[in-house]
NUNURO-99927 format. One record per residue (C-alpha): residue in one letter; x, y, z. Coordinates in steps of 0.1 Angstrom, whole numbers, plus 5000, padded with zeros to 4 digits. Example, Ala and Ser with C-alpha at 12.3 -4.5 7.8 and 13.67 -1.06 7.14 Angstrom:
REM residues 2
A512349555078
S513749895071
END
This chain:
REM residues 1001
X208878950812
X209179340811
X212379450795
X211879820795
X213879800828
X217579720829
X218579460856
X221079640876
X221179480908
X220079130924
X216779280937
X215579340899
X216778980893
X214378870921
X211379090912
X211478960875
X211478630885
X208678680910
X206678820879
X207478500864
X208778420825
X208078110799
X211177910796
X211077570778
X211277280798
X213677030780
X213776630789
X215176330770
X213976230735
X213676530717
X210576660745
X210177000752
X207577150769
X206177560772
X205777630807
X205377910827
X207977970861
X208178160891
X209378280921
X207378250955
X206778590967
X208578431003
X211378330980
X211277970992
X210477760960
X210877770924
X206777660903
X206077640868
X202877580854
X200477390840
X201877060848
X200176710845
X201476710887
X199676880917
X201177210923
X203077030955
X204876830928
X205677150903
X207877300924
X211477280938
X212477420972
X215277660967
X217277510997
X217377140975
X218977340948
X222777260947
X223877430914
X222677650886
X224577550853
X224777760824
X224677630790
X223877300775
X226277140801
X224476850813
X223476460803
X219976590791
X220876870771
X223676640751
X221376390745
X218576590735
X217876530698
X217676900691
X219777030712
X221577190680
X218977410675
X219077560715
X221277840716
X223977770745
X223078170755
X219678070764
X220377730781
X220677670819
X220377410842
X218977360883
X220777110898
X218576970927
X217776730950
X219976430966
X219976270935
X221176580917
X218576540891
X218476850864
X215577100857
X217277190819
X215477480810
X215777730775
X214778140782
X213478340750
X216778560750
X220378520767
X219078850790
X216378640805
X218478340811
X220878560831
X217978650852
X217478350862
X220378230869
X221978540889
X218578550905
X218978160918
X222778180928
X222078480950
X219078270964
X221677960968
X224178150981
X222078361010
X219078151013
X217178291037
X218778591046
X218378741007
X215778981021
X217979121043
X220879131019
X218579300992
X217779581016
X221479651032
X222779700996
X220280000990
X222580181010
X226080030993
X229080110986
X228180240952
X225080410961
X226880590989
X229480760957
X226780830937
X225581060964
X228781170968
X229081230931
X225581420937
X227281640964
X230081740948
X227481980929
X225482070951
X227282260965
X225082490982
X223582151001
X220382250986
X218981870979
X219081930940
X220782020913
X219482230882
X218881950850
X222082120834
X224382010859
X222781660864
X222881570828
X226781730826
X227681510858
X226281190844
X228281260812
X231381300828
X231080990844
X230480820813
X231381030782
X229680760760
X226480890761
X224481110748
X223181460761
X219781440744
X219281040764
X220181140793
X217681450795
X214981230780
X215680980813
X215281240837
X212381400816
X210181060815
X211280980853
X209581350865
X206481290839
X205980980857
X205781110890
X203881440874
X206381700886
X206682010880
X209882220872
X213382050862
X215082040893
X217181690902
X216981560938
X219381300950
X217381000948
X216081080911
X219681130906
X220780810915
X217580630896
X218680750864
X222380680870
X221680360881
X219480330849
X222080440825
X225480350832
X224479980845
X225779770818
X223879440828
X225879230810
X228879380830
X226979290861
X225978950851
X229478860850
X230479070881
X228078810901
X229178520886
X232778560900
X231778760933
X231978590968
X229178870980
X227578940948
X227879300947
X231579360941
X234979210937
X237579160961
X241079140951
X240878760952
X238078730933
X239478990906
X242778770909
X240278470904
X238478650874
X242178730859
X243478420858
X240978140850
X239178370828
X241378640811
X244278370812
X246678680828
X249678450841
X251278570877
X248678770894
X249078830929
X246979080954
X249079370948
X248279340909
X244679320918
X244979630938
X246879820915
X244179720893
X241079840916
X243280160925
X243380220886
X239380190879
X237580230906
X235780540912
X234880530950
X237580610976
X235880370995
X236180090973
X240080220965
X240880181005
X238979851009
X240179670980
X236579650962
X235779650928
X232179820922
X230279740886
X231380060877
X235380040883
X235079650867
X233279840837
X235480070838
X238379810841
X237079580808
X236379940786
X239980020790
X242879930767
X243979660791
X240779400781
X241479520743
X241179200720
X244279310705
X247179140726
X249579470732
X252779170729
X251879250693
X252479660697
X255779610693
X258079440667
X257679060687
X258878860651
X262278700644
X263679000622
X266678770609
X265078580579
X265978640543
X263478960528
X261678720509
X260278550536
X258178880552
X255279010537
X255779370529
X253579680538
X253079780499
X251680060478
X250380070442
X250680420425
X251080600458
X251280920442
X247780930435
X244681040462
X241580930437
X241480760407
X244080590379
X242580790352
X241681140358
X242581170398
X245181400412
X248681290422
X249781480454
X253181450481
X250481370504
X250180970492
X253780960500
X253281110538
X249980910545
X251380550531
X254880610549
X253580700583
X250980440579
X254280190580
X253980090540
X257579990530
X257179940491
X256280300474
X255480340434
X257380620417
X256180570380
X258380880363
X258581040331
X260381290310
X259281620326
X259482020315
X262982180322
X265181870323
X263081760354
X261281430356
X257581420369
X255581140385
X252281080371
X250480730354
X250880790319
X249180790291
X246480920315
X245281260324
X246081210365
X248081550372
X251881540376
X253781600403
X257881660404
X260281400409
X262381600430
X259481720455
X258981330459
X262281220471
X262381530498
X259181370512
X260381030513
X263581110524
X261781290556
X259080990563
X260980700551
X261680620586
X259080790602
X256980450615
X259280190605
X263280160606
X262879870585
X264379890548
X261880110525
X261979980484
X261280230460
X259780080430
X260680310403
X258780250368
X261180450349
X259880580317
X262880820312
X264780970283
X268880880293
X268881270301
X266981290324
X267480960341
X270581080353
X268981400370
X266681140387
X270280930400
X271881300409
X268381410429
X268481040447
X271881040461
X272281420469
X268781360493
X268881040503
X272880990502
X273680660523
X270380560532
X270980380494
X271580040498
X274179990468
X275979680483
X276579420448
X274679090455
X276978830464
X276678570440
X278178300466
X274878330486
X271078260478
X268878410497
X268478810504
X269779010536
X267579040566
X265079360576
X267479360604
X270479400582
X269079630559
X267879910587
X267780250581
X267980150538
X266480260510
X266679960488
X265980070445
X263379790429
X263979860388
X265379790358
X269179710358
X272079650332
X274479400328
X277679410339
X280179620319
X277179770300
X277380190294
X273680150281
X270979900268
X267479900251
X265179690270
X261679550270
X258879860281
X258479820323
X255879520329
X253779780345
X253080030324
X249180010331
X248580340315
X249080270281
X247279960285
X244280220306
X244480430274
X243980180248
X240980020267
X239180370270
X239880480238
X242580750230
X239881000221
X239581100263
X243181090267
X245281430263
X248681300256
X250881280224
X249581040198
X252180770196
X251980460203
X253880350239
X257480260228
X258479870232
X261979960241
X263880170263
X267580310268
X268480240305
X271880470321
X274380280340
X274380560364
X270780450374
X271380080369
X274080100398
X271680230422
X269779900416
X271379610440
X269279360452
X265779410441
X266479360403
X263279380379
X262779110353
X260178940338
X258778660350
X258378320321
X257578040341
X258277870371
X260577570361
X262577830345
X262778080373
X263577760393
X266477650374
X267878050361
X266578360381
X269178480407
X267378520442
X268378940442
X265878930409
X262479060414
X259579010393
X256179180392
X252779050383
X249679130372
X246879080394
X245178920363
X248278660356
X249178640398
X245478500401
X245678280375
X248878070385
X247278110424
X244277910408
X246377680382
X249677650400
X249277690436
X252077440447
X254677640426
X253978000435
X254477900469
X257477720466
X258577990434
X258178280465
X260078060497
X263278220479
X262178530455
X260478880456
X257278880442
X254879210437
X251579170428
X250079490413
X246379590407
X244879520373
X245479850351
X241579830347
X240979900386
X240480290372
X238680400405
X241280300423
X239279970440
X241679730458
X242379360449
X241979130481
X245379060494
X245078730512
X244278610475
X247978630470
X249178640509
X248278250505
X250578230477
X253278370496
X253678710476
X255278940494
X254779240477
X250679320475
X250479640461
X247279850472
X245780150465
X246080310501
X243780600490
X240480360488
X239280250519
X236879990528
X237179580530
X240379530509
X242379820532
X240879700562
X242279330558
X246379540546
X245979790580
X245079510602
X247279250592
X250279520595
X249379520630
X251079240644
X254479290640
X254679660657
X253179820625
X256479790612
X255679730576
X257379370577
X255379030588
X256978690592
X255578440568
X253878100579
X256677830585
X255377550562
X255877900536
X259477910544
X261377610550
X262577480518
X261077130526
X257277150531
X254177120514
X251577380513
X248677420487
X247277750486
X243577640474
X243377360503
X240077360509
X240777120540
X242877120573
X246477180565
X249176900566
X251276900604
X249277190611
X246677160640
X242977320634
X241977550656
X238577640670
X237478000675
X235178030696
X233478440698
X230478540716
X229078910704
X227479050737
X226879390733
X227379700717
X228180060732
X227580380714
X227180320678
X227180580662
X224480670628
X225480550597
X227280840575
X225281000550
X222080850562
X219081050575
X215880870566
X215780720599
X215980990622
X218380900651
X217080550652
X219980280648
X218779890644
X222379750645
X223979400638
X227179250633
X229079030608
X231678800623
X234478750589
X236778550588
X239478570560
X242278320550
X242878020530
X239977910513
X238977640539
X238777920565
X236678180550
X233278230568
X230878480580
X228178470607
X225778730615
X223878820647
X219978890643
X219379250645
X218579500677
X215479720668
X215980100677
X218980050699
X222580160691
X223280280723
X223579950745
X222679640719
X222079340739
X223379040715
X224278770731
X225178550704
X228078260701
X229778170671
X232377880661
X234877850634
X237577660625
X240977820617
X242877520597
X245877800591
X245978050619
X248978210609
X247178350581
X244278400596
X242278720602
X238878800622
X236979120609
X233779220629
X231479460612
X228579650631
X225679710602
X222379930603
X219479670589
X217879910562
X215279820541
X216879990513
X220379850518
X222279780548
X224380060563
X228080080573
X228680180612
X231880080620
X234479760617
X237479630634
X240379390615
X242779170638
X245078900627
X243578580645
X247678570662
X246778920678
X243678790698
X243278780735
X241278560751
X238078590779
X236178890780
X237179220757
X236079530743
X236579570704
X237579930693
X235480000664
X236880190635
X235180430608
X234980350569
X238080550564
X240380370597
X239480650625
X238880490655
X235180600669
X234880770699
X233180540725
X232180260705
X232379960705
X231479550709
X231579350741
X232878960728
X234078700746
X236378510728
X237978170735
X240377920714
X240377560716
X242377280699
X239976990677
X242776740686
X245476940705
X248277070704
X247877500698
X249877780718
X250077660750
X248477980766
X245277890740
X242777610760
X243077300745
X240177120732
X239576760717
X236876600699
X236776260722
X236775940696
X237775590701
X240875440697
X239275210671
X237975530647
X240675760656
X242475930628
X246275870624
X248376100603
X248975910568
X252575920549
X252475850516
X254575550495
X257375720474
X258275400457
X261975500462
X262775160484
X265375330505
X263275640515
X259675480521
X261875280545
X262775570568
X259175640563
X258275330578
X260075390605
X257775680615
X254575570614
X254775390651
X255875700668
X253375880649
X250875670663
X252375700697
X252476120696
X248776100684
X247575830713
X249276090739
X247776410729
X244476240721
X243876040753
X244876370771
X242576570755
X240076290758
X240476260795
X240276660800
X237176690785
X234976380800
X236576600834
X234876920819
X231976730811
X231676590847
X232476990861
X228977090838
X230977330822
X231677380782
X234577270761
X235377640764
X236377630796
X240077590811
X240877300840
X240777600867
X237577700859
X236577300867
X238377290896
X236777610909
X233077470896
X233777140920
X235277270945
X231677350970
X230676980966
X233876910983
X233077091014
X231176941042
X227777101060
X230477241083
X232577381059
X235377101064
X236876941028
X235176591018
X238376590996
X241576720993
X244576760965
X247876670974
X250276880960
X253876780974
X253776540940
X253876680902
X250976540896
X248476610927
X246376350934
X242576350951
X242176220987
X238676121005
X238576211039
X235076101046
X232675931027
X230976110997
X227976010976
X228675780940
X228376110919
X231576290940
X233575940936
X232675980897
X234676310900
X237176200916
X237375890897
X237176050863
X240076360880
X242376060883
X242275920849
X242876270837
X246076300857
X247275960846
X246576050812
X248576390818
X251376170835
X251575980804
X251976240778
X254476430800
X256776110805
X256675990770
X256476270752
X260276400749
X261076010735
X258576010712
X259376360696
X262876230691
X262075910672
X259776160652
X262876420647
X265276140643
X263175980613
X262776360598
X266176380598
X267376080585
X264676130556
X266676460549
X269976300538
X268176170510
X266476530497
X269476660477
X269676310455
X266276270457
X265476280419
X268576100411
X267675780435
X264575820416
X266175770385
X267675460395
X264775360410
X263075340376
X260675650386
X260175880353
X258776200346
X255476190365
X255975910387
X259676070399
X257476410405
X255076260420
X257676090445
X259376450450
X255676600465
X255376280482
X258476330503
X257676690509
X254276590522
X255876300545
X258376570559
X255776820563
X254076560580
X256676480606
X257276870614
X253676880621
X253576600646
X256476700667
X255377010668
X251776940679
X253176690707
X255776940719
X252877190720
X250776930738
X253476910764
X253677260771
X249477220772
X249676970801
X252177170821
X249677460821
X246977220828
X248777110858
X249477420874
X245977590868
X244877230889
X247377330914
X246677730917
X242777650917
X243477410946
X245277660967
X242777950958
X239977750968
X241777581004
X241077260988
X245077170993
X246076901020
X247777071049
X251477101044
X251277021012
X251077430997
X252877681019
X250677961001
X248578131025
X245777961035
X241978111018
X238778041032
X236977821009
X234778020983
X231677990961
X232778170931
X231177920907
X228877680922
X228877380898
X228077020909
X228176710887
X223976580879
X222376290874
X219576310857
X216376220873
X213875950857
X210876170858
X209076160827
X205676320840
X205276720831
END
């Protein structure tokens, strides 16, 4: 098939599939055949050949086609033995015939596939007339404003316009594109038709526009939701919203505010159309951004203790390059503040003229003073954030001059200082919401009563430890050794209230002796090794204390640790080096995101409660927490820009992209596209990917766009979002350079869909589950504590357990053998099924073979007429859903309190858990062992009731997208919906199959 020209319309659809394509023809048994197919020039019947049949026989008439399916969504494709290796892109189905038999059929590419099937639903859908429907829309409504567009200059109503202005006005129509393509379009189009001169008439005009600023991806879906094909009405851009971009309470006069907004004709803006162009324009804008805007703004409970946030943090923010020789500069201060970091270094030293500097020492990175710093803070600290700011000062100060630091503090920063004494009678840290406005002192402090103290050198005196590993030879400073103890001023030790440095010993001693205002820092050396050898304690060691992790001293060029290293411990306190960019950065700026970039992020839940078992290595789903599925499909690119730095290529791009994703060690993947040669204007990719998030909450998505080099792969541009942020259905993704600026016009085209393995999930997130029998389903397993008492409480648990997981699972069961039935994917949501089934419920004469009633909460199917055995299937299989739905919603609340009641009676026993032990006989391991045993068992019960609560709110969102797609579609029983009746609509024709027996080819 010729792919030099871009589908833009129907009639290119039709033509291509008159020149014909090889598709693979897919039966039963692991058969696939190469054939080739095409459209009759009279449009009449589909023919692929060679066949073992007479050409009569290879053929299907277009008016015995009921359905075209995309996707492997039928009985042949699932039981195909290789149907793993079929891309779902290229897949598609014709459903035919009486017997609804299936023609499954695989294109070479995803943009061939679309041919085909937007080719055969406008044949479906106008039959006969398509000719005349073809020829009517030359003269559109977007054709008739790009004349208009053409008018506007020429002005002089000469019939053309001079190149210049042709190229201008096509680039002001879509700013993503380049000067030198556009010329070259209009260039090749005159060459063609040997022309002389470089004038632009009207009708070359609206070739190349048409050429250029069709997205046919765009237009693909644009026909798949249309009731004419050619643009949207407000219902079927209310349609679109909802069942697709999951929008909740759209109306008509959202959908017209919406085509009011976008679209570029004032013809289209008076009739309530949507054009390709104002739905491209509608899906480039911020509005169908992945990133959900809830998340723009501070949307977290701002109440908890400070230890249970993740922090915004900054290692040696003086410095702009490296930790041995680079400059230090006010500017780190500016850049890390207003990029909403709320932990800044300050590592100061005795300075010239009684005033202290700030510099790494032992090192030759220049020195900048004290003073200068606190002005700049005290002007930025609140700047992007009015959430508390720590300052942790590494104080390496003669007694002199640590009391001109204390008299430059509070002059400048006066009662910002938070100097309130800890209060010994409580044990966990004030809130982000109580601290506001604050400027909290992380250092070295002195006992009470104490006028001054030596003291053990700062842990983090990574100079020294920089200078001794490079030899002191390269390091201009004083040849002494660093000093091992320190005199501290009170002066400077009241300043410090609750973010107290010690060192850390271990964790059954911090356990048993540190107070929770007492911070301790950590080598990223030491952090890693207690994340490898003591997961289970640094999480439970940070549920109540501060803990920065800082980069190893031997990070000279400034390179970044990976922060979700130590995010999975719980560490609050990451430290980076804000002045490298690249992977490391990209993960700290986009996980900052989600919480209003205000510096502070709520922590998981099972990191928090005091009660809970979490392993930060867990290579495997998390205990009480629900796997979810990701589902992203990369399918296009616009406007990559080249690769910085690189030449050797000319202007020629060959792009592809990385989907990351970054967590807890059972998360992390990566998936790649194949690459696009010579494109990085308009990649076509059309690629789907799946992953399994087992911890969401600490989950993150990074796509990268790469150039494929032979000498090394490129950087183009990336984008980092928290899997929390994501918004569902179709979006643009922003891309961002090396260094965090966003780039002008570019970016990827996903679609992006979340499903449940077993259910439960956000509510708003389709629900998914992987259908098994009662007999091999998997129950959630408490473990035996040996503590009589206890494992009784236990006991008690398990049936209700059993009963949450038979509720959610025969739900989700029942849902999908309903998808399954619609032809459509596990991706899609119960009102894209109903709006799939709802043309085989309408009669020749357009009246409904069934009906829903809605007057009862859970609306039923009626027959009003006889219907063939695959409709009663549907129906059939509808019913068991709702019963199943019916089930969970009248059980579920009873359930959840036998599961809460059994939690909470388990909890009496957690305070005297170790000395029941004792009684019990348990000893040193055994009595641990019994301790993590109950923590997993609660865990365990948290995790249920939540997952059948979520399932709950699942089923009532089920139940009213059943109910609105009813309405929509005038499948309700009369008097049942006092909406206003809608003519019945063919938005997505889908029709259950059964699978013929032909085996001859």
């Amino acid at each position: 098939m010729p792919t030099e020209k871009k589908i833009s319309s129907a009639s290119d659809c039709i033509n291509s599939m008159v020149e014909g394509s090889e598709l693979k023809k897919v039966r039963s048994n692991s058969r696939i055949y190469h054939r080739y197919f095409l459209l009759d020039a009279d449009m009449q019947s589909l023919r692929w050949e060679p066949s073992k049949k007479d050409s009569e026989k290879a053929k299907i008439d277009i008016k015995s086609i009921k359905e075209v399916r995309t996707g492997k969504n039928t009985d042949i494709f699932r039981s195909n033995g290789i149907s793993d290796q079929i891309s779902e892109d290229c897949a598609f189905s014709v459903i035919y015939g009486e017997n609804y038999e299936s023609l499954d059929l695989v294109a070479n590419s995803a943009d061939v596939a679309n041919i085909w099937v937007t080719g055969l639903r406008y044949l479906i859908s106008y039959g006969k007339h398509t000719l005349d429907m073809l020829e009517s829309s030359q003269d559109n409504m977007r054709t008739s404003w790009i004349s208009q567009m053409f008018s506007e200059v020429d002005v002089d109503n000469l019939g053309h316009i001079t190149l210049c202005n042709a190229v201008q006005c096509i680039r002001n129509l879509n700013p993503g594109l380049k000067t030198s393509k556009i010329e070259l379009k209009f260039k090749e189009l005159h060459k063609s038709k040997d022309k002389a001169g470089t004038e632009v008439t009207k009708e070359e005009f609206i070739e190349v526009f048409h050429e250029l600023c069709t997205r046919p991806e765009i237009y693909f879906l644009l026909v798949q939701f249309s009731s004419n094909k050619e643009f949207l009405d407000t219902k079927d851009l209310m349609m679109f919203l909802e069942a697709e971009q999951g929008v909740a309470h759209i109306n008509e006069e959202i959908s017209l505010e919406i085509i009011h907004n976008y679209e570029p004709s004032k013809e289209g803006q008076e009739k309530g159309w949507l054009s390709i162009d104002g739905f491209t324009n509608y899906l480039m804008s911020p509005d169908c951004y992945i990133f959900d805007p809830e998340h723009k703004k501070v949307c977290q409970d701002m109440k908890q203790p400070l230890s249970h946030y993740f922090i915004n943090s900054s290692h040696n923010t003086y410095l702009i390059e490296d930790q041995f020789r680079g400059p230090s500069d006010i500017t780190g201060y500016i850049r890390a503040l207003k990029m909403g970091c709320r932990s800044v270094e300050l590592d100061v030293w005795d300075g010239p003229d009684n005033e202290p500097v700030i510099y790494t020492g032992h090192t030759m990175t220049s020195q900048i003073v004290f003073r200068s710093v606190i002005d700049i803070i005290n002007k930025y600290a609140f700047f992007a954030s009015e959430y508390p700011l720590i300052l942790c000062l590494e104080n390496h100060c003669s007694i002199k001059q640590q009391k001109v630091m204390v008299q430059h503090m509070k002059k400048i920063l006066g009662d910002k200082l938070y100097t309130t004494s800890p209060n010994v009678e409580e044990s966990y840290l004030p809130s982000p919401d109580v601290l506001k406005g604050k400027i909290l002192i992380k250092a070295k402090k002195l006992s009470s009563n104490c006028s001054g103290v030596e003291g053990d050198v700062t842990d983090e005196d990574e100079g020294a430890e920089m200078s001794q590993r490079m030899g002191k030879e390269n390091v201009e400073q004083p040849n002494h050794v660093p000093v091992k103890r320190f005199q501290l001023c009170k002066e400077l030790s009241e300043l410090v209230s609750i973010c107290k440095s010690v060192q850390f010993k271990e964790f059954q001693v911090s356990f048993q002796v540190q107070k929770y205002w007492e911070v301790c820092s950590f080598n990223e050396v030491l952090a890693s090794r207690y994340a490898n050898e003591n997961p289970g304690d640094f999480v439970n060691y940070n549920k109540r204390f501060l803990a920065r992790v800082f980069p190893s001293p031997m990070r000279i060029d400034s390179s970044n640790m990976n922060p979700q290293d130590f995010w999975k411990c719980g560490c609050q306190i990451v430290a980076m080096n804000f002045q490298t960019p690249g992977l490391m950065m990209d993960l700290n700026i986009g996980w900052f995101r989600q919480n209003g970039n205000c510096g502070y992020v709520l922590r998981p839940a099972i990191m928090r409660e005091e009660v809970s078992f979490f392993s930060a290595n867990t290579k495997d789903s998390v205990p009480g927490v629900s796997p979810q599925l990701l589902h992203i499909k990369i399918i296009s690119g616009q406007n990559f820009p080249k690769p910085k730095g690189s030449g050797a290529k000319g202007d020629v791009v060959d792009p592809y992209v990385y989907v990351e994703i970054h967590g807890i060690p059972a998360d992390c993947a990566e998936q790649r596209t194949k690459t696009v040669n010579q494109n990085g204007d308009a990649p076509i990719f059309d690629e789907s990917f799946e992953f399994q998030i087992n911890l969401p909450e600490l989950a993150m998505v990074r796509f990268v766009v790469l150039d494929d080099d032979y000498i090394g792969d490129e950087f183009i541009g990336q984008y980092t979002i928290p899997f929390e942020c994501l918004q569902t259905g179709y979006r643009h993704v922003p891309l961002q350079s090396l260094t965090g600026e966003v780039l002008a016009h570019a970016s990827l085209f996903v679609h992006v869909a979340i499903t449940n393995r077993r259910g439960g999930g956000k509510p708003h997130k389709r629900g998914l589950s992987v259908r098994k029998g009662k007999k091999s389903r998997e129950y959630a397993s408490l473990r035996t504590l040996w503590i009589k008492t206890v494992d009784e409480v236990f006991k008690n648990a398990q049936p209700p357990i059993r009963d949450a997981t038979d509720l959610r699972e025969n739900m989700q069961n029942a849902v999908v053998s309903f998808k399954e039935l619609c032809g459509l994917s596990s991706v899609a949501n119960l009102m894209q099924c109903m709006l799939a089934v709802s043309p085989r419920f309408l009669g020749p004469d357009n009246t409904p073979l069934v009906v829903l009633n809605l007057s009862e909460p859970y609306p039923t199917m009626e027959l009003q007429a006889i219907v063939p055995e695959v409709l009663k299937k549907i129906v059939t299989t509808y019913d068991t859903m709702i019963q199943s739905l019916k089930a969970l919603l009248e059980n579920a609340d009873a359930v959840y309190e036998k599961i809460v009641h059994c939690q909470k009676a388990a909890m009496e026993f957690h305070e005297h858990l170790h000395s029941i032990g004792t009684k019990e006989g348990l000893k040193e391991r055994k009595l641990q062992k019994a301790v993590e045993s109950f923590t997993w068992n609660i865990t365990i019960l948290k995790g249920q009731a939540d997952l059948l609560k979520y399932a709950k709110n699942e089923t009532l969102e089920n139940l009213k997208q059943i109910h609105y797609a009813a309405v929509s579609c005038g499948l309700n029983k009369p008097g049942t919906e006092n909406a206003e009746a809608q003519k019945p609509r063919r938005s997505l024709e889908v029709i259950p199959e059964k699978a013929s027996d032909e085996t001859g080819e």
